[in-house]
DRENTORKOL-3810 file (N, C-alpha, C; in nm, 4 decimals):
REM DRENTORKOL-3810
@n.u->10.1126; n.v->8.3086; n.w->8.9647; ca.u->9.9847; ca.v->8.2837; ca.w->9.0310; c.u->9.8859; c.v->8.3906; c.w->8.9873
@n.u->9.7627; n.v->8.3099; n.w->8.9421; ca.u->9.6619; ca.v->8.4623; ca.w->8.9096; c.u->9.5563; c.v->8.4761; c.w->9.0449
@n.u->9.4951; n.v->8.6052; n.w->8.9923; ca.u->9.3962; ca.v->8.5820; ca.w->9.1162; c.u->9.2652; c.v->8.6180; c.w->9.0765
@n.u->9.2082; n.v->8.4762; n.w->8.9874; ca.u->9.0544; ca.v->8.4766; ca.w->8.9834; c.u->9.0139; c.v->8.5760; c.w->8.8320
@n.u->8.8781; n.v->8.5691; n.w->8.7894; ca.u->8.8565; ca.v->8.6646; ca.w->8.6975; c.u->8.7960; c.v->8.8097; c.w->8.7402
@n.u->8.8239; n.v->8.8131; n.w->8.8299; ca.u->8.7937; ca.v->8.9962; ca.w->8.8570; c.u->8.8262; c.v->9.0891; c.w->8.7404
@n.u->8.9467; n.v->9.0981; n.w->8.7176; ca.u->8.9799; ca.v->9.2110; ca.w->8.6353; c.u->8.8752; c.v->9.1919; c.w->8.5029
@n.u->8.8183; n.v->9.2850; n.w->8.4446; ca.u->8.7012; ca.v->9.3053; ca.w->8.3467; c.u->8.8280; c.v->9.3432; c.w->8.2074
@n.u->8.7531; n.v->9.2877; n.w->8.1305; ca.u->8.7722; ca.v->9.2659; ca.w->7.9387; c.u->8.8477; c.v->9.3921; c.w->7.9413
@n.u->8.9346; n.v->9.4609; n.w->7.8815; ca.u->9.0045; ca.v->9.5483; ca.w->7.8010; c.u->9.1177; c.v->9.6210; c.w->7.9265
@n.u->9.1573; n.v->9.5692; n.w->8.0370; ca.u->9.2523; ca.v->9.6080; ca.w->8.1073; c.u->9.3543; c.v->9.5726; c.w->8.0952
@n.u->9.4235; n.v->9.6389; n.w->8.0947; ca.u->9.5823; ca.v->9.6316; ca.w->8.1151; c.u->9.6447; c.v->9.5953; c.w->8.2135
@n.u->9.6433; n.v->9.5742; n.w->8.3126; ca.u->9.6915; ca.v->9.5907; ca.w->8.4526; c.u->9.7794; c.v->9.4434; c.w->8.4491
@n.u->9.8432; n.v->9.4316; n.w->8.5156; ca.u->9.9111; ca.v->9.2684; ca.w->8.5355; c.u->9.8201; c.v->9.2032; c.w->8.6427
@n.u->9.7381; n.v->9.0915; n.w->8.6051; ca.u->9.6956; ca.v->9.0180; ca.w->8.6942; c.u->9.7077; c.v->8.8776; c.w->8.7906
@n.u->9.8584; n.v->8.9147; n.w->8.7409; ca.u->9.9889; ca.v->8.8399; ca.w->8.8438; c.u->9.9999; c.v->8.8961; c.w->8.9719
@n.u->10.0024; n.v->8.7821; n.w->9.1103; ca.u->10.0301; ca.v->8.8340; ca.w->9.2718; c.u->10.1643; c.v->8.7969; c.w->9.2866
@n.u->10.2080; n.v->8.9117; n.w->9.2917; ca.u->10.3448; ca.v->8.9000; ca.w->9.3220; c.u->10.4035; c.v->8.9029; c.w->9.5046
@n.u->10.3068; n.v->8.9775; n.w->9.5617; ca.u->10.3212; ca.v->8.9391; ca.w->9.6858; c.u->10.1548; c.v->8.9184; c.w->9.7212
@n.u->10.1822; n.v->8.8668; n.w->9.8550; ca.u->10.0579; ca.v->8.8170; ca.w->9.8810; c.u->10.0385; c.v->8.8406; c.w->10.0382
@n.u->9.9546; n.v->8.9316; n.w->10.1494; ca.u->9.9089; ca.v->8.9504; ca.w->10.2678; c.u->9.8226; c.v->8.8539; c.w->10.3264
@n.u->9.8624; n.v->8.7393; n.w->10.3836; ca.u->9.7601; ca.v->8.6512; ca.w->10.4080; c.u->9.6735; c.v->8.6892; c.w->10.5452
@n.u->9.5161; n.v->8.6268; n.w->10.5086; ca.u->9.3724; ca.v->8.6571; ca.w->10.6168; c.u->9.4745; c.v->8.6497; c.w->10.7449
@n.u->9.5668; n.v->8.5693; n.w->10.7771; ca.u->9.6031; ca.v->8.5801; ca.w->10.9428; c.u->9.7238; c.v->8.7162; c.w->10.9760
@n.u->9.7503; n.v->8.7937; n.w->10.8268; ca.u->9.8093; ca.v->8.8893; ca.w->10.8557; c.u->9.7996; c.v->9.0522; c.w->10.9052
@n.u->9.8963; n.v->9.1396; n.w->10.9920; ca.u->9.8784; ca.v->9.2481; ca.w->11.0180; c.u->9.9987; c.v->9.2868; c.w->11.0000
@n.u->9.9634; n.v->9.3802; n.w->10.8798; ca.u->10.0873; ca.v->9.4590; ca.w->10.8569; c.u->10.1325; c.v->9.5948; c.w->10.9356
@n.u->10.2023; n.v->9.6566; n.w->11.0306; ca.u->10.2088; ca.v->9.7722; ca.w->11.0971; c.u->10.2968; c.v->9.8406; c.w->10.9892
@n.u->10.2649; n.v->9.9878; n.w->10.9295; ca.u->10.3609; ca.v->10.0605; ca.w->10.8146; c.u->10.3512; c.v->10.0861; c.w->10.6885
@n.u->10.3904; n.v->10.1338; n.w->10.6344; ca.u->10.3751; ca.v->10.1432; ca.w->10.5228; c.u->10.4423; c.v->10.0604; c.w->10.4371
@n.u->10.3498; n.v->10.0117; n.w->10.3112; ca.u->10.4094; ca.v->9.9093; ca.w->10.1845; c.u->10.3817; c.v->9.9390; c.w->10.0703
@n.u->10.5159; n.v->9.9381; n.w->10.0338; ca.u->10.5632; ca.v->9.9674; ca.w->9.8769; c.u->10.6217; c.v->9.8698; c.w->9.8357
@n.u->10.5360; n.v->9.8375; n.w->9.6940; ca.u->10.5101; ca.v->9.7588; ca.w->9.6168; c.u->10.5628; c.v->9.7898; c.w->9.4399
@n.u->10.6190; n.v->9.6760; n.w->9.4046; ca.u->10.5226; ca.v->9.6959; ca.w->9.2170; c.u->10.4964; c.v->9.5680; c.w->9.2253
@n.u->10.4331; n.v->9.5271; n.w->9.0783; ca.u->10.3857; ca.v->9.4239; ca.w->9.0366; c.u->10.2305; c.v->9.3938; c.w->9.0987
@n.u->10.2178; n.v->9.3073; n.w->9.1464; ca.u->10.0736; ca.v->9.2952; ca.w->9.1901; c.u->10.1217; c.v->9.2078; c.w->9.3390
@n.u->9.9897; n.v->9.2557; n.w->9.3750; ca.u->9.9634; ca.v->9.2712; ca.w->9.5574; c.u->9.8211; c.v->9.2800; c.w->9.5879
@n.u->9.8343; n.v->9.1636; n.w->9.6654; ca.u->9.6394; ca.v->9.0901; ca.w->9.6888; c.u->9.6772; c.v->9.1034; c.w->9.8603
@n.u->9.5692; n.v->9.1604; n.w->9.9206; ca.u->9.5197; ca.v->9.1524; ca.w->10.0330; c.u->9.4283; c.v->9.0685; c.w->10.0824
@n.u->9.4681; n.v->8.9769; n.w->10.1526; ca.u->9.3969; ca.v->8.8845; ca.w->10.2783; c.u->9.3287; c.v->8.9370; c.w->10.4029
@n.u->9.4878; n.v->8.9954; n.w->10.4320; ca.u->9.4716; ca.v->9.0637; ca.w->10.5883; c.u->9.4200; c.v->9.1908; c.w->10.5907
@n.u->9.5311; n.v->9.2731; n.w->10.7000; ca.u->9.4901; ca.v->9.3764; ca.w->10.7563; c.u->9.6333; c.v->9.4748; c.w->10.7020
@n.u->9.5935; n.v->9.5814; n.w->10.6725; ca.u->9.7391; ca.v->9.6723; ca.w->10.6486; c.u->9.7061; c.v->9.8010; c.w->10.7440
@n.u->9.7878; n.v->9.8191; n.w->10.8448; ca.u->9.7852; ca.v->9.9741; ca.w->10.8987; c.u->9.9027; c.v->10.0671; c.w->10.9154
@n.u->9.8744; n.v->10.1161; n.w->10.7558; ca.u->9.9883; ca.v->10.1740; ca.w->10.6832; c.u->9.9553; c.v->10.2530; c.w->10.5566
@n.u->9.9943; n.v->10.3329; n.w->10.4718; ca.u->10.0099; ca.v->10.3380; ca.w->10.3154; c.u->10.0470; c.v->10.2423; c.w->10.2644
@n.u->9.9504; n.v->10.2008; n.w->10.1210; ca.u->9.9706; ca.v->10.1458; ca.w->10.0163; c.u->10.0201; c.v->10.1988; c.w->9.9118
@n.u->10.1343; n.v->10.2309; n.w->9.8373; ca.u->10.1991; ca.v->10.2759; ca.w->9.7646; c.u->10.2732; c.v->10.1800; c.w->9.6676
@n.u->10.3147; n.v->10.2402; n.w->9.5503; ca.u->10.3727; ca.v->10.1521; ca.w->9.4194; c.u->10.4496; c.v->10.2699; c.w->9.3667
@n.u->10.5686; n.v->10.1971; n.w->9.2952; ca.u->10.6821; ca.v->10.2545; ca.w->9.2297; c.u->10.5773; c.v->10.3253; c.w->9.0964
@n.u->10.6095; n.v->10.4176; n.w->9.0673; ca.u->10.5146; ca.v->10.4738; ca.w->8.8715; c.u->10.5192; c.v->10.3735; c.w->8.8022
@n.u->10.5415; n.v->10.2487; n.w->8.8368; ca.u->10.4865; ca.v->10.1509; ca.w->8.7352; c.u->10.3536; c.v->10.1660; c.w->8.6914
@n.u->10.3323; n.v->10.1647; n.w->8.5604; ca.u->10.1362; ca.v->10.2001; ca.w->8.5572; c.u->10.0568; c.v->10.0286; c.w->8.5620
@n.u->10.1401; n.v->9.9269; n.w->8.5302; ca.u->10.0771; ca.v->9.8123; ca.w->8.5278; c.u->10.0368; c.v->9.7667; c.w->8.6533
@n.u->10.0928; n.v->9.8611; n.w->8.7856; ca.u->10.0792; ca.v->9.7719; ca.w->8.9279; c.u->9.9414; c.v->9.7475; c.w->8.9421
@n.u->9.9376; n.v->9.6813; n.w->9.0557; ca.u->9.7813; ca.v->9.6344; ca.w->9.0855; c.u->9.7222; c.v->9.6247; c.w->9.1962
@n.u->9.6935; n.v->9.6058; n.w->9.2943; ca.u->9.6213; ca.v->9.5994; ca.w->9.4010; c.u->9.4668; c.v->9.5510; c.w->9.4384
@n.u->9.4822; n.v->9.3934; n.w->9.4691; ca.u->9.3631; ca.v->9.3593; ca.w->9.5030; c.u->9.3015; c.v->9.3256; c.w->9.6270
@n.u->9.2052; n.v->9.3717; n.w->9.7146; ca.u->9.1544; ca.v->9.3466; ca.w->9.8459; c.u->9.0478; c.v->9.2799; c.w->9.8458
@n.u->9.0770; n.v->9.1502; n.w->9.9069; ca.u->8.9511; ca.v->9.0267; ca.w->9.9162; c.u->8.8639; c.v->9.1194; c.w->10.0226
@n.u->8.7093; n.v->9.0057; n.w->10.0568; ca.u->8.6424; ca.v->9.0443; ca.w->10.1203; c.u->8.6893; c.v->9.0610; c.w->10.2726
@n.u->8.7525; n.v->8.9860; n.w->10.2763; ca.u->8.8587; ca.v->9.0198; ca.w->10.4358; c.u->8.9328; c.v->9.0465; c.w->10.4924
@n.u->8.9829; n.v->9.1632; n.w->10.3315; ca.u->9.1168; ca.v->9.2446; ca.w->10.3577; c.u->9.0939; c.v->9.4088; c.w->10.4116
@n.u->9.1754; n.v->9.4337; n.w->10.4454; ca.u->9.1185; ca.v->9.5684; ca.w->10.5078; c.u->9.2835; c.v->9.6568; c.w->10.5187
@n.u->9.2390; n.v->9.7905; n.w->10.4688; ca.u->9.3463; ca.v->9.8723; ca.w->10.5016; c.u->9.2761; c.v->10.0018; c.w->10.5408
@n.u->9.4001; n.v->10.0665; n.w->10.6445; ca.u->9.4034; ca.v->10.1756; ca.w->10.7428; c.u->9.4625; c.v->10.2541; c.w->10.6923
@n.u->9.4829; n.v->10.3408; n.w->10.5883; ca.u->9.5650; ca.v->10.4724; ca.w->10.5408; c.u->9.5412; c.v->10.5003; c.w->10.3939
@n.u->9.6249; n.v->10.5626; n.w->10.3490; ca.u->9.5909; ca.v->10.6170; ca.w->10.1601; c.u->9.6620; c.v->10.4903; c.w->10.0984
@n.u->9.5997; n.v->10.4925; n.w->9.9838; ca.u->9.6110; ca.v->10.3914; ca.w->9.8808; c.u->9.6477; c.v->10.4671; c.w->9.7545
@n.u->9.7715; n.v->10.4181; n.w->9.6983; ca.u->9.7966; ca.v->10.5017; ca.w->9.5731; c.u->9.8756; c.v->10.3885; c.w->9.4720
@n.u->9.7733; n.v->10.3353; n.w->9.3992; ca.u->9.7969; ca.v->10.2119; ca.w->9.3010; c.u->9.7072; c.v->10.2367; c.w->9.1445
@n.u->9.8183; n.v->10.2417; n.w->9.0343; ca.u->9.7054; ca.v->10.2741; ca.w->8.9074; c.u->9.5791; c.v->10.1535; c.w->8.9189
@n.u->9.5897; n.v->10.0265; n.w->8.9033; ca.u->9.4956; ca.v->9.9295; ca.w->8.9194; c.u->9.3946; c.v->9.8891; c.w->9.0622
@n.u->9.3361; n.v->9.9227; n.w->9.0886; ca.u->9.2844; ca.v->9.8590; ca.w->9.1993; c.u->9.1289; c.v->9.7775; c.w->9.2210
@n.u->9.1785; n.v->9.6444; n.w->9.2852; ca.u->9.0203; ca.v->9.5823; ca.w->9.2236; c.u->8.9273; c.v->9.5354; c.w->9.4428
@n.u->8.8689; n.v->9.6201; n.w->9.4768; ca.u->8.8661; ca.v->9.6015; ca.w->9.5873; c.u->8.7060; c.v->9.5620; c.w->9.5998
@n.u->8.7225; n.v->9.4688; n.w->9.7192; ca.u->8.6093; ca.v->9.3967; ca.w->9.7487; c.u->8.6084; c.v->9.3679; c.w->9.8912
@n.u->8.7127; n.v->9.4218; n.w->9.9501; ca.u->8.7175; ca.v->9.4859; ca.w->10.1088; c.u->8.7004; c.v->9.6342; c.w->10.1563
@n.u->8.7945; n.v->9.6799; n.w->10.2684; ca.u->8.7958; ca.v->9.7998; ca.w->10.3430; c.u->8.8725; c.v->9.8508; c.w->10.3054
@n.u->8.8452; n.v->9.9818; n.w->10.2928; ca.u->8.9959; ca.v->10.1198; ca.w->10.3141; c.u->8.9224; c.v->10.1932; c.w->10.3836
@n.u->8.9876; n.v->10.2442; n.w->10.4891; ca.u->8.9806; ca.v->10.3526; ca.w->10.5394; c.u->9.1148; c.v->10.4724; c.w->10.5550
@n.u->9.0499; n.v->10.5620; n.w->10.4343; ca.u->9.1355; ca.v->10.6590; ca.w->10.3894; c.u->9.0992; c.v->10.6818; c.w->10.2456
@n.u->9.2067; n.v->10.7824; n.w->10.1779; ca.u->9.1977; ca.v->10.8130; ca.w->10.0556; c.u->9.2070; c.v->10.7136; c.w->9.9482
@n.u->9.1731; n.v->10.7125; n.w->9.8946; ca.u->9.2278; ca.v->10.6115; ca.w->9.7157; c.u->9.2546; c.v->10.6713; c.w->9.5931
@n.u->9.3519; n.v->10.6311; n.w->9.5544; ca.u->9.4085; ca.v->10.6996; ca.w->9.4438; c.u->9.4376; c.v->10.6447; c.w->9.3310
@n.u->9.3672; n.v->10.5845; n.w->9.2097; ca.u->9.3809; ca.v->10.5016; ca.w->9.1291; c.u->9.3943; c.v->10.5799; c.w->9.0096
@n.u->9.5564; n.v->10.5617; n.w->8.9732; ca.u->9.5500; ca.v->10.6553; ca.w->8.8273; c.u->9.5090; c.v->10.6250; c.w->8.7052
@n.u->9.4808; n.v->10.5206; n.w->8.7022; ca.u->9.4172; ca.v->10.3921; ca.w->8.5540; c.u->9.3090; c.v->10.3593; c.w->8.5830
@n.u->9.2457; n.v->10.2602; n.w->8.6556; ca.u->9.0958; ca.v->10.1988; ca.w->8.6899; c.u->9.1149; c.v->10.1325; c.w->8.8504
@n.u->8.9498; n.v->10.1824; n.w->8.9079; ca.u->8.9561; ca.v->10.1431; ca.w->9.0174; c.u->8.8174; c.v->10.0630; c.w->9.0186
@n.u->8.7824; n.v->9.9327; n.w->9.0425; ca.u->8.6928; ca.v->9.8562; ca.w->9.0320; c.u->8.6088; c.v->9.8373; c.w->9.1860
@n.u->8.5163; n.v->9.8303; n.w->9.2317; ca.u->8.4659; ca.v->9.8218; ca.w->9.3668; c.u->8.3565; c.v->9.7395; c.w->9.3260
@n.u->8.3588; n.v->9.6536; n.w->9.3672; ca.u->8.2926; ca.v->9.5230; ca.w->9.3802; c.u->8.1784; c.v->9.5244; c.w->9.5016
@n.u->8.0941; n.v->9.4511; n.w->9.4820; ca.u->7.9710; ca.v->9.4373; ca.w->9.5947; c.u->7.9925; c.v->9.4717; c.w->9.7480
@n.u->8.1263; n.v->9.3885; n.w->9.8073; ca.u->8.1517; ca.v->9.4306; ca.w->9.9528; c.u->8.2249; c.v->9.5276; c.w->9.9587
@n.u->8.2643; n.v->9.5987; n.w->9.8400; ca.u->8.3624; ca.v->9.7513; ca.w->9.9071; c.u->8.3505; c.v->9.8168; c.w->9.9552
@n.u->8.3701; n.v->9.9146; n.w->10.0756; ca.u->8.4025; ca.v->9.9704; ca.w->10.1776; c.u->8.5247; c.v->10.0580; c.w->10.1363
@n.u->8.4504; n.v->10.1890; n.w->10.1150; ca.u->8.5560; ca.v->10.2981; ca.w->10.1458; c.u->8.5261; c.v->10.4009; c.w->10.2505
@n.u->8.5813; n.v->10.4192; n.w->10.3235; ca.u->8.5615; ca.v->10.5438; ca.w->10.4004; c.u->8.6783; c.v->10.6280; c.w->10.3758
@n.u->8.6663; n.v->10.7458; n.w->10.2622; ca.u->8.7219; ca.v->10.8565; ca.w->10.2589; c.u->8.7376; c.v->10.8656; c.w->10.1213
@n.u->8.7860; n.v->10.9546; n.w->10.0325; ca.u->8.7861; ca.v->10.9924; ca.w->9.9112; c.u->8.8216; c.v->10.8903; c.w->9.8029
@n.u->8.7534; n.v->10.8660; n.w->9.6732; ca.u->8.8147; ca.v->10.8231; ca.w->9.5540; c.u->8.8361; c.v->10.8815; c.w->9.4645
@n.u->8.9714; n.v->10.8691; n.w->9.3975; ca.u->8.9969; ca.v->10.9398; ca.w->9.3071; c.u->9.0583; c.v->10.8698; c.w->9.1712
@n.u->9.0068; n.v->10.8444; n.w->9.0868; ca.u->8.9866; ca.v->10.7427; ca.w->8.9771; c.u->9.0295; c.v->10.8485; c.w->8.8443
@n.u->9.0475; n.v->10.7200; n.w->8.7693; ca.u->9.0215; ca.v->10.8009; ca.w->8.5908; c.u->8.9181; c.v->10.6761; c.w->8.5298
@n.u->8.9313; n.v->10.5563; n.w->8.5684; ca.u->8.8060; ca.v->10.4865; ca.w->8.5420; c.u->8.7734; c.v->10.4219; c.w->8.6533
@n.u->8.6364; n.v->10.3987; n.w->8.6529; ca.u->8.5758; ca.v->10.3619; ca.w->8.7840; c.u->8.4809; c.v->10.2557; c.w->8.7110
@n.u->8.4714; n.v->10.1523; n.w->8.7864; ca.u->8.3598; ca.v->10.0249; ca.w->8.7694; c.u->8.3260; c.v->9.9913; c.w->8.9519
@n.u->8.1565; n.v->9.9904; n.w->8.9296; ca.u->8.1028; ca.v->9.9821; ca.w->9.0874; c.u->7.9429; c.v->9.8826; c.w->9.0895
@n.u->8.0155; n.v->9.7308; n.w->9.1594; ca.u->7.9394; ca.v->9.6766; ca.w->9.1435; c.u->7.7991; c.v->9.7488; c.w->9.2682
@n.u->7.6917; n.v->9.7242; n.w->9.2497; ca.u->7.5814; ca.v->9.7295; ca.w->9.3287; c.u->7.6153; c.v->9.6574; c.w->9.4768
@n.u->7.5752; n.v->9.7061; n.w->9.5804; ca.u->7.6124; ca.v->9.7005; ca.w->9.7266; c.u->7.7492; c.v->9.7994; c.w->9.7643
@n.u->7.8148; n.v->9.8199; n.w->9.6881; ca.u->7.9774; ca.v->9.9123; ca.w->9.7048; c.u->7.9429; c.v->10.0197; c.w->9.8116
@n.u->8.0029; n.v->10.0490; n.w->9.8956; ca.u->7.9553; ca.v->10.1845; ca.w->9.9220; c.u->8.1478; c.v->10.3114; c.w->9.9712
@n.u->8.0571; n.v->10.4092; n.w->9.9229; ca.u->8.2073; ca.v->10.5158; ca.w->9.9541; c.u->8.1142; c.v->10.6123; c.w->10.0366
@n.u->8.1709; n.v->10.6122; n.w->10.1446; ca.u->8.1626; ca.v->10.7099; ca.w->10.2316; c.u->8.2498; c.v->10.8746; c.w->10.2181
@n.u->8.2579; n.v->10.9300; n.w->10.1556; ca.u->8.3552; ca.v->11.0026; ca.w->10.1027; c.u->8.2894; c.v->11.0700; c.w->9.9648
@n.u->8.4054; n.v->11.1266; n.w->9.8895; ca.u->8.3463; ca.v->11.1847; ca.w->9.7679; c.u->8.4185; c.v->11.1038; c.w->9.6238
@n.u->8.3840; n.v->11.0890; n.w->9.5075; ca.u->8.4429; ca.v->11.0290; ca.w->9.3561; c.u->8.4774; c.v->11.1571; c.w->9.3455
@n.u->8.6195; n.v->11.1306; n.w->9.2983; ca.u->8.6868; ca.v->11.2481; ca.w->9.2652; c.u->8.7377; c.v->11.2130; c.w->9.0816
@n.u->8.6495; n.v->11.2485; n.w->8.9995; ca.u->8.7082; ca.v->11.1904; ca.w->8.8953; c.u->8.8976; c.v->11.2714; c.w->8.8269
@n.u->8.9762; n.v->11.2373; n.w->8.7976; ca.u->9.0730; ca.v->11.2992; ca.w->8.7941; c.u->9.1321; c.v->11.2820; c.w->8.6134
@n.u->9.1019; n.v->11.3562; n.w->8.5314; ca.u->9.1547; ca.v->11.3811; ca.w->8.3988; c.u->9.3207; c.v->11.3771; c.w->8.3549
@n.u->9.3686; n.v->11.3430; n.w->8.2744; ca.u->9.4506; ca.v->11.3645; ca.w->8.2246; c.u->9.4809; c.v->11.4884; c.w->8.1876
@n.u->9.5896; n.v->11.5688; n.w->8.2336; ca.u->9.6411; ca.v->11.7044; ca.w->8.2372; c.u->9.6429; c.v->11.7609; c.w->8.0901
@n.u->9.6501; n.v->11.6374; n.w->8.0226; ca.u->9.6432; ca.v->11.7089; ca.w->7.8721; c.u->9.5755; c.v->11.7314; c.w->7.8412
@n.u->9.4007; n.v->11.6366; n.w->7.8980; ca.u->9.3161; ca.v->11.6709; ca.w->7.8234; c.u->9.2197; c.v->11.7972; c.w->7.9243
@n.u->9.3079; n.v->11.8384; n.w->8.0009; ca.u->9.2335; ca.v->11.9621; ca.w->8.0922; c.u->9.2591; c.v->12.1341; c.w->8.0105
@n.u->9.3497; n.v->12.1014; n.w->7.9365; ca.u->9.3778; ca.v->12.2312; ca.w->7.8325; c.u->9.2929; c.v->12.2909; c.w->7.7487
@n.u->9.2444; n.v->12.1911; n.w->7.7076; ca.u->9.1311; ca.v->12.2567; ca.w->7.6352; c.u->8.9754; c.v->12.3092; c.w->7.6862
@n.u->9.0268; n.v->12.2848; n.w->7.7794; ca.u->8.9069; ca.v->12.3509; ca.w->7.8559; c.u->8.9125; c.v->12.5110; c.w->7.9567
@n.u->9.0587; n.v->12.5116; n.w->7.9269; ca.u->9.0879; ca.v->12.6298; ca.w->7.9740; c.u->9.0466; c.v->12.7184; c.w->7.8534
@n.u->9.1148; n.v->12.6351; n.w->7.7213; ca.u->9.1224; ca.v->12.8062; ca.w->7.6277; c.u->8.9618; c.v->12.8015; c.w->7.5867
@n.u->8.8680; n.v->12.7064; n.w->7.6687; ca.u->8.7122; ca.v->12.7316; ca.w->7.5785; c.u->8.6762; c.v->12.8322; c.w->7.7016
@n.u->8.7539; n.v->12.8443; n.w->7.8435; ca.u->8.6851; ca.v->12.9283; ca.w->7.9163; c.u->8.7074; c.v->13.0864; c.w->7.9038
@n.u->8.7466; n.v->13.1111; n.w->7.7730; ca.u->8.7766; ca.v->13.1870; ca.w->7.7486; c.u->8.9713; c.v->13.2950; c.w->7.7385
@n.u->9.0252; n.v->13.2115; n.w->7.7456; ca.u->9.1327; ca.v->13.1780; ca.w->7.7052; c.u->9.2629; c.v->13.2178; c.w->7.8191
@n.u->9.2121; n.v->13.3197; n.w->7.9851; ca.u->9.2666; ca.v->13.3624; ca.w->8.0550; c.u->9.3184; c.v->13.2073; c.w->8.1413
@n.u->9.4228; n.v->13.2460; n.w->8.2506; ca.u->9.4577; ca.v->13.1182; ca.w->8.3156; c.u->9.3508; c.v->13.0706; c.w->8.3956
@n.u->9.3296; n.v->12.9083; n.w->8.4260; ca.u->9.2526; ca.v->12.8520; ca.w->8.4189; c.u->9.2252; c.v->12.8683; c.w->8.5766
@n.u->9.1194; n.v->12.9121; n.w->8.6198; ca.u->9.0844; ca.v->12.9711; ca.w->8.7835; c.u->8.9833; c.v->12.8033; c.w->8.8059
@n.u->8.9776; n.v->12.7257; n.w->8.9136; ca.u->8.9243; ca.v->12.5927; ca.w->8.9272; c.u->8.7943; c.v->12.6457; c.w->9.0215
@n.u->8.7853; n.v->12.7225; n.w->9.0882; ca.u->8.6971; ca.v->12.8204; ca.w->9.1576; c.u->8.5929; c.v->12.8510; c.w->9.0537
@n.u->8.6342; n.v->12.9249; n.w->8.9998; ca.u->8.5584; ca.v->12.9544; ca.w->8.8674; c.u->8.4723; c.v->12.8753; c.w->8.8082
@n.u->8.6051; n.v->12.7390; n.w->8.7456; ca.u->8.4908; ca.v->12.6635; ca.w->8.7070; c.u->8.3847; c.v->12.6199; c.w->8.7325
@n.u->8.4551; n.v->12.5575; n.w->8.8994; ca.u->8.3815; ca.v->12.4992; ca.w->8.9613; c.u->8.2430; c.v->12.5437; c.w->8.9740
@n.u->8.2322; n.v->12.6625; n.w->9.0285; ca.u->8.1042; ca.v->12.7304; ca.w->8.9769; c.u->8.0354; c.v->12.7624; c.w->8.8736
@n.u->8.0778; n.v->12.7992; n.w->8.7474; ca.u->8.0387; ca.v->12.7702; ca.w->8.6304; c.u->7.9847; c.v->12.6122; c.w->8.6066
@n.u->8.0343; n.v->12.5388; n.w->8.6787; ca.u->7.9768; ca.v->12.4160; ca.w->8.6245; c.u->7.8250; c.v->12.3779; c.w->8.7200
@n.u->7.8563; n.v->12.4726; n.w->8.8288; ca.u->7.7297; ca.v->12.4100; ca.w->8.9505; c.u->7.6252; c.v->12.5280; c.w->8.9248
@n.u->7.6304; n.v->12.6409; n.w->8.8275; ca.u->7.5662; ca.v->12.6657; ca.w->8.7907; c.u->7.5578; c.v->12.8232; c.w->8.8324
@n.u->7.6241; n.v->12.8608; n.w->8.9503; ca.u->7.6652; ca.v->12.9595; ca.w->9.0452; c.u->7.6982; c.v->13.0843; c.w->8.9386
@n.u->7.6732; n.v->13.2124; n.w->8.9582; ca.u->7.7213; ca.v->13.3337; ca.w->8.8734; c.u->7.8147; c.v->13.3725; c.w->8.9749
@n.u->7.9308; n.v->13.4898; n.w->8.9731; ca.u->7.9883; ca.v->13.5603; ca.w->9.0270; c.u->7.8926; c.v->13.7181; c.w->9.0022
@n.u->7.8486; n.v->13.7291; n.w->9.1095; ca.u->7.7909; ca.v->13.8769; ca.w->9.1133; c.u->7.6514; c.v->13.8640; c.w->9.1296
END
């Protein structure tokens, strides 16, 4: 079963529903998943997936979840309330609703989306190395940067 053309040109993700939360459902707990998983209902719980990187996670306009979300794919066009954690691409569509942090490596955000919270963009560890030895080659202080990048001196 697919679900619709959401997913955008050059993704990887499996856009097979392998389970499915239907609009009259309420899930109490946490659910762990692989493969792909479309939201109808309501989840008040964690969303979680095995390190599969192909998993997926999609939330219709009348799906809604209550806790952290930690899925490489996610294509949402409902609620979270809580963190999100998308290690591949996280897509937010016109009705998305986040209240609380995103943390992406690619992000697509249709117009109306809104995050209440902060984009946390999150790099690949490999490619964070080289930015240590350009800061001058001592261990890499995130304080530091952080200020170095907002423009802040020490002293």
């Amino acid at each position: 079963m697919k679900f619709g053309n959401n997913v955008t040109k050059g993704t990887t993700a499996s856009t097979s529903v392998d389970t499915l939360i239907g609009r009259q459902t309420e899930v109490l707990g946490d659910v762990r998943f692989s493969g792909g998983l479309h939201v109808d209902g309501k989840i008040k719980g964690k969303v979680l997936t095995s390190s599969e990187k192909s998993s997926s996670l999609s939330v219709s306009e009348s799906g809604a979840i209550e806790g952290d979300v930690r899925v490489p794919h996610i294509v949402l066009n409902g609620t979270v309330i809580g963190d999100v954690h998308a290690s591949e691409k996280i897509t937010l569509a016109a009705k998305a609703r986040v209240i609380g942090n995103v943390y992406y490596k690619i992000i697509e955000m249709e117009g109306g989306a809104q995050v209440n919270g902060q984009l946390v963009h999150e790099a690949n560890p490999s490619l964070a190395q080289p930015l240590d030895l350009a800061s001058g080659g001592s261990e890499f202080d995130e304080l530091s940067e952080a200020r170095r990048v907002k423009g802040f001196t020490n002293g």
